[in-house]
N, CA and C atoms of all chains as a GROMACS GRO file, in nm:
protein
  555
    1UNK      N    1   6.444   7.985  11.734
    1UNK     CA    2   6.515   7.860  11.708
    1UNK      C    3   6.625   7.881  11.606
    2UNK      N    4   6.727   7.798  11.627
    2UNK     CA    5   6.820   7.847  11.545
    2UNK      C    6   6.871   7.697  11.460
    3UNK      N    7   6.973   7.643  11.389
    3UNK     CA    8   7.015   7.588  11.390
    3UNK      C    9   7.208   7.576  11.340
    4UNK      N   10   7.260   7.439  11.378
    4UNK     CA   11   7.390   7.468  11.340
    4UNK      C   12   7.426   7.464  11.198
    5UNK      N   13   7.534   7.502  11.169
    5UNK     CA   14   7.600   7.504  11.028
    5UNK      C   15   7.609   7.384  10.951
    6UNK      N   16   7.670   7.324  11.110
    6UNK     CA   17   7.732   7.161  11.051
    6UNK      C   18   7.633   7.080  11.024
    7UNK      N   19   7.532   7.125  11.104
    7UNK     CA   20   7.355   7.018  11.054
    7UNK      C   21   7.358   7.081  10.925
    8UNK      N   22   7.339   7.182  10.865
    8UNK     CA   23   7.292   7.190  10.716
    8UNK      C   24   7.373   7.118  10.645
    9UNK      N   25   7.507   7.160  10.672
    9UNK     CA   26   7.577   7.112  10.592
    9UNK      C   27   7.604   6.931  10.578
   10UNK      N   28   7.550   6.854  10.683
   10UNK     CA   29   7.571   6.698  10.710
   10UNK      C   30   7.447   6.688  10.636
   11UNK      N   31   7.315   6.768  10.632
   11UNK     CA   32   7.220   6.676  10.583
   11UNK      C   33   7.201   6.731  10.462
   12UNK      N   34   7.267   6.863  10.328
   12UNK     CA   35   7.241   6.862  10.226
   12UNK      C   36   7.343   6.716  10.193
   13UNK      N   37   7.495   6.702  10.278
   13UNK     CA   38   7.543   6.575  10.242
   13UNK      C   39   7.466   6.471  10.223
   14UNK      N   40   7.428   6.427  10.302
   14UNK     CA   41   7.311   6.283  10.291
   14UNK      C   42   7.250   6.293  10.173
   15UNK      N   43   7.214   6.417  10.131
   15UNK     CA   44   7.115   6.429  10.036
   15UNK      C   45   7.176   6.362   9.875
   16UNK      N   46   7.269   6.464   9.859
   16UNK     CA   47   7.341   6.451   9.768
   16UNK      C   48   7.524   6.450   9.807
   17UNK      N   49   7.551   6.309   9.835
   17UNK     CA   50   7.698   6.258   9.876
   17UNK      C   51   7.831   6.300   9.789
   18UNK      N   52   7.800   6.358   9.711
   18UNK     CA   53   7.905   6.448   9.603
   18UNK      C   54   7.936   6.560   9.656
   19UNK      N   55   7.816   6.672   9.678
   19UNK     CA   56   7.816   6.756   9.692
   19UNK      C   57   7.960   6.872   9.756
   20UNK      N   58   7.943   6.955   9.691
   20UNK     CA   59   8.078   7.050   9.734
   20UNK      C   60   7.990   7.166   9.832
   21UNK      N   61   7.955   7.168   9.973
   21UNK     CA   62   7.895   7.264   9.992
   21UNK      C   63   7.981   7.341  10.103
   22UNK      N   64   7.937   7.504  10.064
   22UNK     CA   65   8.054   7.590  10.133
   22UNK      C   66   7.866   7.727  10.204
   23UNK      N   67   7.899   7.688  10.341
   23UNK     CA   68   7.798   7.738  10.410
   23UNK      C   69   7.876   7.885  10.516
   24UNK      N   70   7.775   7.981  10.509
   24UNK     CA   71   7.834   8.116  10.557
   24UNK      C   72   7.705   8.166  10.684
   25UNK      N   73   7.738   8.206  10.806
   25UNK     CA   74   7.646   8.226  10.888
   25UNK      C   75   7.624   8.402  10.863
   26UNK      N   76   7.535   8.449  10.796
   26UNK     CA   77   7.551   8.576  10.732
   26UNK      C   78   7.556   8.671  10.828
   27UNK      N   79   7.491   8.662  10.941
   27UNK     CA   80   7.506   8.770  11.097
   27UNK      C   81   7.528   8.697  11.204
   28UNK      N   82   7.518   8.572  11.157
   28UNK     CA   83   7.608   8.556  11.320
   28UNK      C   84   7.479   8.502  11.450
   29UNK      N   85   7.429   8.523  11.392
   29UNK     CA   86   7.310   8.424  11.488
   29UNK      C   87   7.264   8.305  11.446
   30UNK      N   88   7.318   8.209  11.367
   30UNK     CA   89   7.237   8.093  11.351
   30UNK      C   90   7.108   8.061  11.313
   31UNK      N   91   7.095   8.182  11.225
   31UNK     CA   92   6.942   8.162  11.156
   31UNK      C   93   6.918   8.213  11.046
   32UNK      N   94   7.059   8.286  10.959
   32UNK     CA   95   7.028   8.370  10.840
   32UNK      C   96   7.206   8.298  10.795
   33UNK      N   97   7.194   8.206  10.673
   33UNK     CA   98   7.306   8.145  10.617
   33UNK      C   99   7.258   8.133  10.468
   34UNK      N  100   7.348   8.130  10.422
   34UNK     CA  101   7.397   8.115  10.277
   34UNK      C  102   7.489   8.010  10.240
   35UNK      N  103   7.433   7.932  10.158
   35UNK     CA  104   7.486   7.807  10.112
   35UNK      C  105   7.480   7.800   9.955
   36UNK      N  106   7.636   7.767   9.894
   36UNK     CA  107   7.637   7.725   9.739
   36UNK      C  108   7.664   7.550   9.753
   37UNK      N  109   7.617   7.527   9.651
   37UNK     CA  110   7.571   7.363   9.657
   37UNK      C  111   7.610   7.352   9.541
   38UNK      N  112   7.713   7.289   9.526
   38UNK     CA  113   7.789   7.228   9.414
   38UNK      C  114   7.730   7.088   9.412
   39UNK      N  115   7.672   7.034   9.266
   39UNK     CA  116   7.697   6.870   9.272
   39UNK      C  117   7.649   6.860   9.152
   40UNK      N  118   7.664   6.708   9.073
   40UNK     CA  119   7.649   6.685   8.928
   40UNK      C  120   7.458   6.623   8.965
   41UNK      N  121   7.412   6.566   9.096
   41UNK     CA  122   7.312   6.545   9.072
   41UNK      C  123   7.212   6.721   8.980
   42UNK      N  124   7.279   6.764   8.962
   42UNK     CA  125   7.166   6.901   8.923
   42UNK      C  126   7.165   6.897   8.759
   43UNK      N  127   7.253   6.851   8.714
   43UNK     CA  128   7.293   6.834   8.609
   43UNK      C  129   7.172   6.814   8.540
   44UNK      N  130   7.112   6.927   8.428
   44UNK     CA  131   7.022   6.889   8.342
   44UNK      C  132   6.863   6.967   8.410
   45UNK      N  133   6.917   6.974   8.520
   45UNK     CA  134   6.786   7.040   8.580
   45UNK      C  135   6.738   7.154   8.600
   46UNK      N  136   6.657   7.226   8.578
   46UNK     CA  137   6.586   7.358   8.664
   46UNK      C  138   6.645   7.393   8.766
   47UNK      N  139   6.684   7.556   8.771
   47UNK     CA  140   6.736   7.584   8.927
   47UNK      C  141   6.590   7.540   8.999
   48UNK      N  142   6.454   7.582   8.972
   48UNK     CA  143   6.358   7.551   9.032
   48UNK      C  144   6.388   7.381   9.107
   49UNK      N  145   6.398   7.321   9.045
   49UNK     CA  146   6.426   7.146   9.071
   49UNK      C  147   6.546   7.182   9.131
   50UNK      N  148   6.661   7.203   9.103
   50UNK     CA  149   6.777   7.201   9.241
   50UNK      C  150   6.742   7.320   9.333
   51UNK      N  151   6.716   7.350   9.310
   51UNK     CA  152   6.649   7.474   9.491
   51UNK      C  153   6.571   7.368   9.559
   52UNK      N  154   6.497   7.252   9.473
   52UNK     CA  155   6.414   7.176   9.579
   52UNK      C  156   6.486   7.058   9.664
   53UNK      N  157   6.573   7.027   9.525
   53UNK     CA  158   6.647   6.885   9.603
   53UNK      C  159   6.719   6.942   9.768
   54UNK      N  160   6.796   7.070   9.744
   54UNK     CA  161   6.844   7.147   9.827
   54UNK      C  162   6.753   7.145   9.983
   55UNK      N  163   6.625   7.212   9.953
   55UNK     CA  164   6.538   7.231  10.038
   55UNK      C  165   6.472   7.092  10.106
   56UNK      N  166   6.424   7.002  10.052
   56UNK     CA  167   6.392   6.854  10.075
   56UNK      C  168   6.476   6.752  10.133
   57UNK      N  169   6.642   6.789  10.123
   57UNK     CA  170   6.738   6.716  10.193
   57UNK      C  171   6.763   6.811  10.352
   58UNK      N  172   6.709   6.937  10.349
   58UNK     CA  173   6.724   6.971  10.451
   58UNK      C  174   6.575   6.924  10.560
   59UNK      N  175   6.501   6.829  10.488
   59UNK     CA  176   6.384   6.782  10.569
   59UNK      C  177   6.246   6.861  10.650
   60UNK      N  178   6.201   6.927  10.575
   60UNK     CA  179   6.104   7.032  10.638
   60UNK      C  180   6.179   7.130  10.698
   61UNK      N  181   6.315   7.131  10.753
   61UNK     CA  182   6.365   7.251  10.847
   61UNK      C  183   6.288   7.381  10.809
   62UNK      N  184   6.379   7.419  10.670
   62UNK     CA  185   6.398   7.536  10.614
   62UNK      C  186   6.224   7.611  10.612
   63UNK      N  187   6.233   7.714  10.709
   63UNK     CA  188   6.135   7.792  10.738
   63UNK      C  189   6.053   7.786  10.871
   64UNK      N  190   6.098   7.659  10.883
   64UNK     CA  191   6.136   7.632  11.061
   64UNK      C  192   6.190   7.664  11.138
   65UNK      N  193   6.256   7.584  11.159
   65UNK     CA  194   6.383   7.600  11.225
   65UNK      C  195   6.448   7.692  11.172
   66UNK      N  196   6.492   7.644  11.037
   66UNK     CA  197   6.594   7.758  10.984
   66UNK      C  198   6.510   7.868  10.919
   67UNK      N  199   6.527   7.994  10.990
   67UNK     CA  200   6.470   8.099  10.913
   67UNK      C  201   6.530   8.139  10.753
   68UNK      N  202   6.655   8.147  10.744
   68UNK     CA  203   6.677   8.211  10.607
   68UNK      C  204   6.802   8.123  10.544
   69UNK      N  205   6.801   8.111  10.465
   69UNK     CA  206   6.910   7.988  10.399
   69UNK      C  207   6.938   8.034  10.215
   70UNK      N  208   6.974   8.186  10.202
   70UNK     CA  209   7.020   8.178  10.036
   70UNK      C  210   7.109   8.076  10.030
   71UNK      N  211   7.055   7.986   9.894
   71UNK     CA  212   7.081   7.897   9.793
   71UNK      C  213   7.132   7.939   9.694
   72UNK      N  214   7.250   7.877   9.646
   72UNK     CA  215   7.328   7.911   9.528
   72UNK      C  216   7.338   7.747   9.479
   73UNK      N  217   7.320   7.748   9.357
   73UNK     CA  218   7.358   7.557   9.322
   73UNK      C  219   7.437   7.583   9.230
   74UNK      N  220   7.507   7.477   9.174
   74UNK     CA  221   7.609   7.471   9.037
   74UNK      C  222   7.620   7.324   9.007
   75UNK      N  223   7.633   7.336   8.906
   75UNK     CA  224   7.664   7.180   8.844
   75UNK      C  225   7.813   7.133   8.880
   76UNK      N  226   4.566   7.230  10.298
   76UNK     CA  227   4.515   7.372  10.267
   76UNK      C  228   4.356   7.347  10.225
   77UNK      N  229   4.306   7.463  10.311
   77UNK     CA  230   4.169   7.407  10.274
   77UNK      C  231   4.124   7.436  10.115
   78UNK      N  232   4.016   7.400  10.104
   78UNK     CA  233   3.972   7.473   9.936
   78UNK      C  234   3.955   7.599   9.898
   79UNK      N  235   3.861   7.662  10.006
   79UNK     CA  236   3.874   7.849   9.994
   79UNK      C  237   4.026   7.904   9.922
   80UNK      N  238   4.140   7.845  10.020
   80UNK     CA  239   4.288   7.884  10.004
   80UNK      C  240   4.300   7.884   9.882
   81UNK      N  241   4.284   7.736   9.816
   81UNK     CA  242   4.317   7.663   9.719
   81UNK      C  243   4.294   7.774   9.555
   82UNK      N  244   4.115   7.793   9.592
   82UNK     CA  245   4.059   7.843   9.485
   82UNK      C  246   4.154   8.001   9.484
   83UNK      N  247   4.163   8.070   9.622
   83UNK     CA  248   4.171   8.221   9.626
   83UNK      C  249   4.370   8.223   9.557
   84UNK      N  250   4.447   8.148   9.548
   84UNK     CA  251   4.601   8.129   9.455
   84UNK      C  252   4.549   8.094   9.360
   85UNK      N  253   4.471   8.023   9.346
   85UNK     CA  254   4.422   8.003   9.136
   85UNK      C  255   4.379   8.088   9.109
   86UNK      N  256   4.274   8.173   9.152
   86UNK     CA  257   4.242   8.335   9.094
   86UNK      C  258   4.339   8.396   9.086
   87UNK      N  259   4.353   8.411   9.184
   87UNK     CA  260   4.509   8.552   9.167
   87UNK      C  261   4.588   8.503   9.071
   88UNK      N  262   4.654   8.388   9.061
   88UNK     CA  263   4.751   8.377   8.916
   88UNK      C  264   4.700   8.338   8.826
   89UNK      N  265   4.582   8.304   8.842
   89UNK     CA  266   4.510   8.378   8.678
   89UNK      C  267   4.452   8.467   8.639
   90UNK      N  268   4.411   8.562   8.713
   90UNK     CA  269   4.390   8.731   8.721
   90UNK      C  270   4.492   8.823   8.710
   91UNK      N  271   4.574   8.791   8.753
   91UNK     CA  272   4.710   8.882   8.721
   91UNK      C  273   4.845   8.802   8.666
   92UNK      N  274   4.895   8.852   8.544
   92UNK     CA  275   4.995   8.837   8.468
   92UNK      C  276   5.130   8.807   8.564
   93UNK      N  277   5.137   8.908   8.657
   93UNK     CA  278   5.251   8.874   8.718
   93UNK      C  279   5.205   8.891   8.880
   94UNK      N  280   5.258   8.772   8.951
   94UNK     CA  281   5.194   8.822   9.114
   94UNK      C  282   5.288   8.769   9.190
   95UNK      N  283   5.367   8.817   9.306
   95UNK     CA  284   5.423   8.832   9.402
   95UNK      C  285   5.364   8.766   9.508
   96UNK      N  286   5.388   8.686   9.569
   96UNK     CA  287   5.315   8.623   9.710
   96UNK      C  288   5.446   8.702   9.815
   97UNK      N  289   5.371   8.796   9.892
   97UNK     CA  290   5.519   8.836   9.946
   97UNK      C  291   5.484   8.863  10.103
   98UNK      N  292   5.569   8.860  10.228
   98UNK     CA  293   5.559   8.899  10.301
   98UNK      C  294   5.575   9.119  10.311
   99UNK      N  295   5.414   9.183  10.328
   99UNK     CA  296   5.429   9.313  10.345
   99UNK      C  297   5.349   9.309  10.217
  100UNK      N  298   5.364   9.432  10.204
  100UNK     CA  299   5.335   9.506  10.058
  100UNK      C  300   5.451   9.541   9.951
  101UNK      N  301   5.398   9.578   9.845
  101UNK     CA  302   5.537   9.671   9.729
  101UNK      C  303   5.563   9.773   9.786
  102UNK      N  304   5.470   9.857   9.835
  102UNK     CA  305   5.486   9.994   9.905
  102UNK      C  306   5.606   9.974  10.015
  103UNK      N  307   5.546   9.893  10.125
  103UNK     CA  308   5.598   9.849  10.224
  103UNK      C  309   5.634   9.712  10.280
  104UNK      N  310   5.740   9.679  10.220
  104UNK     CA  311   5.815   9.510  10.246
  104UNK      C  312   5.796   9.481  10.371
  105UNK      N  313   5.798   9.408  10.432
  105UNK     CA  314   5.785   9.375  10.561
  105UNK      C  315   5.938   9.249  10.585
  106UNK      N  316   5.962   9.189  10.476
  106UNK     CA  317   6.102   9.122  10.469
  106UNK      C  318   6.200   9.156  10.385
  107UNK      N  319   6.326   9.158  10.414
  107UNK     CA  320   6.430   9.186  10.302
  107UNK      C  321   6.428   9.118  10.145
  108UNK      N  322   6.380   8.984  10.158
  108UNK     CA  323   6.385   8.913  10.088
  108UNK      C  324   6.263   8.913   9.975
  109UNK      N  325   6.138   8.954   9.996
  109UNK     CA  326   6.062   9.003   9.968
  109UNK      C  327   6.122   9.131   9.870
  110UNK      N  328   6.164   9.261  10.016
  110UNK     CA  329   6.180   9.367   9.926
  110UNK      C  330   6.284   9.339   9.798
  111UNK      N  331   6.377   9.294   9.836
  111UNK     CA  332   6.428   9.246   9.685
  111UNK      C  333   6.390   9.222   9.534
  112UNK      N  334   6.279   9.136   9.576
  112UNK     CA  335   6.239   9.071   9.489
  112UNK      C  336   6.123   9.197   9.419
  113UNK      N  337   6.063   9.276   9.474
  113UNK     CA  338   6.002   9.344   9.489
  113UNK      C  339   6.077   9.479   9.420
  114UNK      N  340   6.162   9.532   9.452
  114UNK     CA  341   6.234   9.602   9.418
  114UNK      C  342   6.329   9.556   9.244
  115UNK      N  343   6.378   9.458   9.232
  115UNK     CA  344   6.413   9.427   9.093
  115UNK      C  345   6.250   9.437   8.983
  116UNK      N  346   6.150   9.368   9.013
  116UNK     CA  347   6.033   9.444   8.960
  116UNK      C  348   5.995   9.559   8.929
  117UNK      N  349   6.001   9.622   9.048
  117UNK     CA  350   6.018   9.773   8.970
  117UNK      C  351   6.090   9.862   8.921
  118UNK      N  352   6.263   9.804   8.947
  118UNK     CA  353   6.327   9.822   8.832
  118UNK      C  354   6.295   9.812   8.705
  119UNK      N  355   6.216   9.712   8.667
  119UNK     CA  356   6.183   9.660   8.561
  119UNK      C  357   6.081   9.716   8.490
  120UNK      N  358   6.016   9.799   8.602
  120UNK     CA  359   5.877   9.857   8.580
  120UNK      C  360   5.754   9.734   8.528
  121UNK      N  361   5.796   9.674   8.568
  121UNK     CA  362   5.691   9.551   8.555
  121UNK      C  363   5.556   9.570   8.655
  122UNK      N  364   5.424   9.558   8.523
  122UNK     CA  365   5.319   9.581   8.653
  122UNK      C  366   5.263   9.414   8.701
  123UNK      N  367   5.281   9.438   8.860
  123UNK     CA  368   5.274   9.326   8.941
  123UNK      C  369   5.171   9.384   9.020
  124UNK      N  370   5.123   9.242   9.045
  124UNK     CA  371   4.992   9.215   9.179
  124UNK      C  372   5.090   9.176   9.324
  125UNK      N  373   5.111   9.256   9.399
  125UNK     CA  374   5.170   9.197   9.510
  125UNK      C  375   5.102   9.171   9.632
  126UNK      N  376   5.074   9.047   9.696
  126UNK     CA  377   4.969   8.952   9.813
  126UNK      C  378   5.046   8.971   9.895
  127UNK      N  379   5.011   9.043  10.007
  127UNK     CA  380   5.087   9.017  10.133
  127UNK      C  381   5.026   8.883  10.158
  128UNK      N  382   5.108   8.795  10.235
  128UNK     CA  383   5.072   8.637  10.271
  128UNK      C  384   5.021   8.691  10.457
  129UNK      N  385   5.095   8.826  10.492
  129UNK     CA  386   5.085   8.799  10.599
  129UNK      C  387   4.926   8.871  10.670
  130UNK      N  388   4.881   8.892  10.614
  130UNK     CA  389   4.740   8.910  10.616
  130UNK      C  390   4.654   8.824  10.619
  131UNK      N  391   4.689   8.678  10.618
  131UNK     CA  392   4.622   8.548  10.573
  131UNK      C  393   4.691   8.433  10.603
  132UNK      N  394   4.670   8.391  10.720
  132UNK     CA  395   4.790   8.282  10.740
  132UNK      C  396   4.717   8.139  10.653
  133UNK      N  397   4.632   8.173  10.674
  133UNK     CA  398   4.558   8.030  10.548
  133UNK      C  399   4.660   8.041  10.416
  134UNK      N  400   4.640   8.185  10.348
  134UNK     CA  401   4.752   8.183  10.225
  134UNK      C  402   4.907   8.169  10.240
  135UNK      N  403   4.927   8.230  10.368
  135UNK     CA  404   5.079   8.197  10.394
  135UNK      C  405   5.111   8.055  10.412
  136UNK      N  406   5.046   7.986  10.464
  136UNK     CA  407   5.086   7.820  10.463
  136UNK      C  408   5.049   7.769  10.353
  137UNK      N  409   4.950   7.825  10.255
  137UNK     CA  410   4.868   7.739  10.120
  137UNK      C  411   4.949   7.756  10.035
  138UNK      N  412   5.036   7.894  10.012
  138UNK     CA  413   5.112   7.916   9.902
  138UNK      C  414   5.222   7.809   9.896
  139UNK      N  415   5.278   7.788   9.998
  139UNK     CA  416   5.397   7.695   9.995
  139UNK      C  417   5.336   7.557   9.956
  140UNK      N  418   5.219   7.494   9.984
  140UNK     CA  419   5.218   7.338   9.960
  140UNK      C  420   5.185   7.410   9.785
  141UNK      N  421   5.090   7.478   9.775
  141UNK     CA  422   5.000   7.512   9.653
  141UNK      C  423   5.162   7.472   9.512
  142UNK      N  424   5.237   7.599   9.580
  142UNK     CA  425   5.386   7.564   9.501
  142UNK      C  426   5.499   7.451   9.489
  143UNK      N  427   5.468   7.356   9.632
  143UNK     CA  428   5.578   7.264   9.645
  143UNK      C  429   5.689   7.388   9.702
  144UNK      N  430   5.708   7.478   9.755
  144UNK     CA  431   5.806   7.562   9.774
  144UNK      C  432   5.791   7.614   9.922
  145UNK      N  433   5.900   7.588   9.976
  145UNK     CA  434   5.913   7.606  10.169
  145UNK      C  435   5.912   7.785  10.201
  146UNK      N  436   5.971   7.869  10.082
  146UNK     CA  437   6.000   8.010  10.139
  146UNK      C  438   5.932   8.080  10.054
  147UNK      N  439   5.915   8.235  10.116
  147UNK     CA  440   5.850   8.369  10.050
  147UNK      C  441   5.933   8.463  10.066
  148UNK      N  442   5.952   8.503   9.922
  148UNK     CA  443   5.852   8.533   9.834
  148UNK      C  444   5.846   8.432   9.728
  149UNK      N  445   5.751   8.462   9.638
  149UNK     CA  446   5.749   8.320   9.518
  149UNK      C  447   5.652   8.431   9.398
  150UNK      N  448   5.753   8.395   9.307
  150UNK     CA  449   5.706   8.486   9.158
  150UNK      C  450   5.678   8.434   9.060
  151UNK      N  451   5.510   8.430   9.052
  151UNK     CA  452   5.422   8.373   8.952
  151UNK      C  453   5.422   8.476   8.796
  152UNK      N  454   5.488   8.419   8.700
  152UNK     CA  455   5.448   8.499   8.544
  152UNK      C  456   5.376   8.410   8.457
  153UNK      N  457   5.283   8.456   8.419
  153UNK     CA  458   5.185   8.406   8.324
  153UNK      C  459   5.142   8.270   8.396
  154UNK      N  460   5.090   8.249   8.526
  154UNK     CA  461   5.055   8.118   8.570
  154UNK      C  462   5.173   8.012   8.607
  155UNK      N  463   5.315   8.031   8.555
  155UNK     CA  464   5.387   7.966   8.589
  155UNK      C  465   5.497   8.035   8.717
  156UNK      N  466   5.540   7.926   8.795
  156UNK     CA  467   5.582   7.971   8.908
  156UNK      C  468   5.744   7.934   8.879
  157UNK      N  469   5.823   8.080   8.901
  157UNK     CA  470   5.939   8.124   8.817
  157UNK      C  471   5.995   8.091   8.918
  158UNK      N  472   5.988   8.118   9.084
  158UNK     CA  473   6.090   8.116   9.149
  158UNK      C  474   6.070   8.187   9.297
  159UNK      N  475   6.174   8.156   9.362
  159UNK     CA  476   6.232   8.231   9.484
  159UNK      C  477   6.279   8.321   9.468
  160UNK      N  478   6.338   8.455   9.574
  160UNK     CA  479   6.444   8.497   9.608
  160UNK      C  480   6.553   8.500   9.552
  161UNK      N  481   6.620   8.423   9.575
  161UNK     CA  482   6.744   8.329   9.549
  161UNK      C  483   6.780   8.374   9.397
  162UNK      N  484   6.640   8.282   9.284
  162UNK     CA  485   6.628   8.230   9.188
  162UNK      C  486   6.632   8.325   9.103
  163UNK      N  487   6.519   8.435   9.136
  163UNK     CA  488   6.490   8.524   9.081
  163UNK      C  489   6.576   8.640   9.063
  164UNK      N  490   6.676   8.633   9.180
  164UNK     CA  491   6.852   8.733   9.166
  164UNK      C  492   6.912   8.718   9.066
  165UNK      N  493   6.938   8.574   9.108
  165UNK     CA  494   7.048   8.504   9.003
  165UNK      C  495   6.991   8.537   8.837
  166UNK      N  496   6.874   8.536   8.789
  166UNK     CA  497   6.788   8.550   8.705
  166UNK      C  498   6.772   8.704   8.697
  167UNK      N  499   6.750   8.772   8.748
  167UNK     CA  500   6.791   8.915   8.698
  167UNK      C  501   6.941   8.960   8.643
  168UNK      N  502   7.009   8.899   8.760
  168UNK     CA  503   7.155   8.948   8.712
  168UNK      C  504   7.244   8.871   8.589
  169UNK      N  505   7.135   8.784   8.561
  169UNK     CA  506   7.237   8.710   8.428
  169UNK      C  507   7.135   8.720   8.305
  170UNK      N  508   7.058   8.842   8.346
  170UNK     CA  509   6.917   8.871   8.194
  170UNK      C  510   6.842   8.764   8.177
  171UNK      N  511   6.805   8.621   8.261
  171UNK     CA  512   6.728   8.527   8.237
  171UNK      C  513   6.578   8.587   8.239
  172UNK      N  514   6.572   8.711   8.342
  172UNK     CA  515   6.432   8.731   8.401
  172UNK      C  516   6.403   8.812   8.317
  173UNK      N  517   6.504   8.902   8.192
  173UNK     CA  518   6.445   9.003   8.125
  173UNK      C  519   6.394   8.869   8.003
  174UNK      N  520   6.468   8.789   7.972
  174UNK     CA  521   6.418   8.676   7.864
  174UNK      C  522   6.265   8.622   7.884
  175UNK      N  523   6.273   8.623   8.026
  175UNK     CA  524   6.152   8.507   8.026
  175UNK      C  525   6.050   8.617   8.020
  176UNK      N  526   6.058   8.708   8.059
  176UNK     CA  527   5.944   8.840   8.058
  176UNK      C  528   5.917   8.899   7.965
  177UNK      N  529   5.958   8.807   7.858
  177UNK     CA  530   5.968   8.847   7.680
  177UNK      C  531   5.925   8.815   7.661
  178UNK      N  532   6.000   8.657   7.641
  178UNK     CA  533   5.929   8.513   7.617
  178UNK      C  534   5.756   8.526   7.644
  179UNK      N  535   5.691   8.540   7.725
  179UNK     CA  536   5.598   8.556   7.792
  179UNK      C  537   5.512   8.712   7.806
  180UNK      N  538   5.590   8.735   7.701
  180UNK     CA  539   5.554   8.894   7.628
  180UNK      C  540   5.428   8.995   7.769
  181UNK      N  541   5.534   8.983   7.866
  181UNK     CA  542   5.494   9.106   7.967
  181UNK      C  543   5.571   9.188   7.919
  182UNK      N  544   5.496   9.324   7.970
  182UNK     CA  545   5.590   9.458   7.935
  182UNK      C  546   5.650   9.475   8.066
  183UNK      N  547   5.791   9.553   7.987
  183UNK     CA  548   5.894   9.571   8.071
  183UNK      C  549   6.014   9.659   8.008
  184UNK      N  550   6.077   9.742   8.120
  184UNK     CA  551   6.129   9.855   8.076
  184UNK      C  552   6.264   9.812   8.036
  185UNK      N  553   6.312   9.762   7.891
  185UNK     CA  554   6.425   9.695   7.859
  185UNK      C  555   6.548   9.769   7.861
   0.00000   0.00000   0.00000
């Protein structure tokens, strides 16, 4: 199973509507991407706590559907 | 997760100082992401307990609710759960992971 780019990227939106996110399909099959997640909701928090908001706006996918998804966050 | 699961992640991270929930072994990674994580450790010469999850699908699904955390590997120091992959990079390469492995007075090859 794979999924698209533009789904990660529409539903970390939903998550957090600020967000600056810049998503990379790392080989080319739709199942190993890398995403930096810019947004002020992180502000103050644990990367532990923004790796989750990250992971929780993507709705159970991640490890599903989506096999591999490096996370980068920033305030 | 049943209780067996439950109890057998509370032993291990309180039996060992530092433990790895990883897909494979240290010897032999079975994921990149894993070996990574796996590999900056022993850069570090840090002595770690490393769980293959995949020997145990009870622990491979328990670790993630047990943590609140969807992916493996996941790096327990002193009972507290430090991180991902990801987390634990970023945290090597900016000396957070040599701090906290201070902080928390594990030995490690500075």
């Amino acid at each position: 199973m794979a999924m698209d780019l533009k789904e990660i990227e529409t539903l970390i939106k939903e998550a957090l509507p600020d967000a600056k996110v810049e998503i990379q399909d790392l080989a080319g099959d739709g199942n190993h991407y890398s995403a930096t997640v810019t947004s002020s909701e992180f502000s103050g928090k644990s990367k532990i706590e923004q790796h989750k908001i990250v992971y929780n706006s993507l709705k159970g996918k991640m490890g599903n559907e989506l096999h591999a998804l490096a996370i980068k966050t920033k305030e | 997760m049943d209780q067996e699961t439950k109890i057998l992640i509370q032993k291990t991270i309180d039996d060992n100082e530092v433990c790895l929930f990883m897909k494979g072994t240290p010897d032999a990674p079975q994921c990149g992401f894993s070996m990574a994580v796996s590999n900056m450790l022993k850069i570090l010469e840090v002595d770690y307990k490393g769980i293959n999850v995949l020997e145990n699908q009870q622990l491979r699904e328990g670790i993630k609710k047990f943590s609140d955390w969807p992916t493996i590997p996941q790096l327990y120091i002193k009972k507290e759960f430090v991180g991902g992959c990801d987390i634990i990079k970023e945290m090597y390469e900016n000396g957070e992971l040599k701090k906290i492995l201070q902080d928390k007075a594990v030995s490690f090859k500075s």
